[in-house]
N, C-alpha and C positions, 0 to 999 in steps of 0.2 A: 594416486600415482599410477601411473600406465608403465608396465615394463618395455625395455629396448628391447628389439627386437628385429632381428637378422635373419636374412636366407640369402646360400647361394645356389645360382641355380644357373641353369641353359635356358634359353628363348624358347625352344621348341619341345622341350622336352615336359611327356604328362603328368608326370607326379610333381613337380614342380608346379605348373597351372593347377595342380589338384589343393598340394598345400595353401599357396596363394589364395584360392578361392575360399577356403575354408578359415584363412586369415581377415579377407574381405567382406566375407561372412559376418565374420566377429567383430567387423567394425576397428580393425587394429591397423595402425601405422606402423610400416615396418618398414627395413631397408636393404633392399634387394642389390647382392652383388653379381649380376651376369657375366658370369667366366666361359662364356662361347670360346672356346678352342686356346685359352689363356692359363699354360702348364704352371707357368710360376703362380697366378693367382689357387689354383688348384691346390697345389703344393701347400701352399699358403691356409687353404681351405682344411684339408688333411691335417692338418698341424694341431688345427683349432678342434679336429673334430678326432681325434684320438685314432690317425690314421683313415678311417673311412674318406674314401673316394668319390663314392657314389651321389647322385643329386637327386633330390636339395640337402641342404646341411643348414638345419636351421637351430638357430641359439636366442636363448631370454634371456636375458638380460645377463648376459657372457657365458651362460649354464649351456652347454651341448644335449640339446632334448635330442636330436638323429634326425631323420627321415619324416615323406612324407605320410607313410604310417606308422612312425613313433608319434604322429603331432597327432594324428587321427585318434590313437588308441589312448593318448593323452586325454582327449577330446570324451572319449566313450568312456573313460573312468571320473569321469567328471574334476579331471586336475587343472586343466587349461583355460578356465575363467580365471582360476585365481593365481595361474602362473603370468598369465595376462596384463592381469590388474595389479601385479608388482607385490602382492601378498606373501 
């Protein structure tokens, strides 16, 4: 079983293309909410991620892991294969 997996993020913004690629990396399908200049979706974002504002805000399978380096240091403790893989 593969965990769900979410991020919202901006088009242009680098730690967002950083997580992404680190996700693409990993071979993961995931589902990307681009809130380009979109308060209510933000808002909305915020809610799920225990206030944090900031992008990307990415969730496994509904769990709030944070930022492009909470995924990272997820990554480097070696937790994120098997939050991945739904374990």
């Amino acid at each position: 079983m593969t965990a769900n997996v979410e991020i919202y993020t901006w088009s242009t913004c680098p730690f967002c293309i950083r997580a992404k690629a680190l996700l693409n990396k990993k071979g993961v399908d995931f589902t990307e909410y681009c809130i380009d200049g979109d308060e209510a979706a933000r808002a909305e974002m915020a809610d799920r991620a225990n206030g944090r504002r900031s992008l990307p805000q990415i969730f496994i399978d509904g769990v709030h892991v944070g930022g492009c380096d909470d995924l990272h240091a997820l990554d480097r403790q070696g937790k994120l294969d098997a939050m991945l893989a739904g374990v």
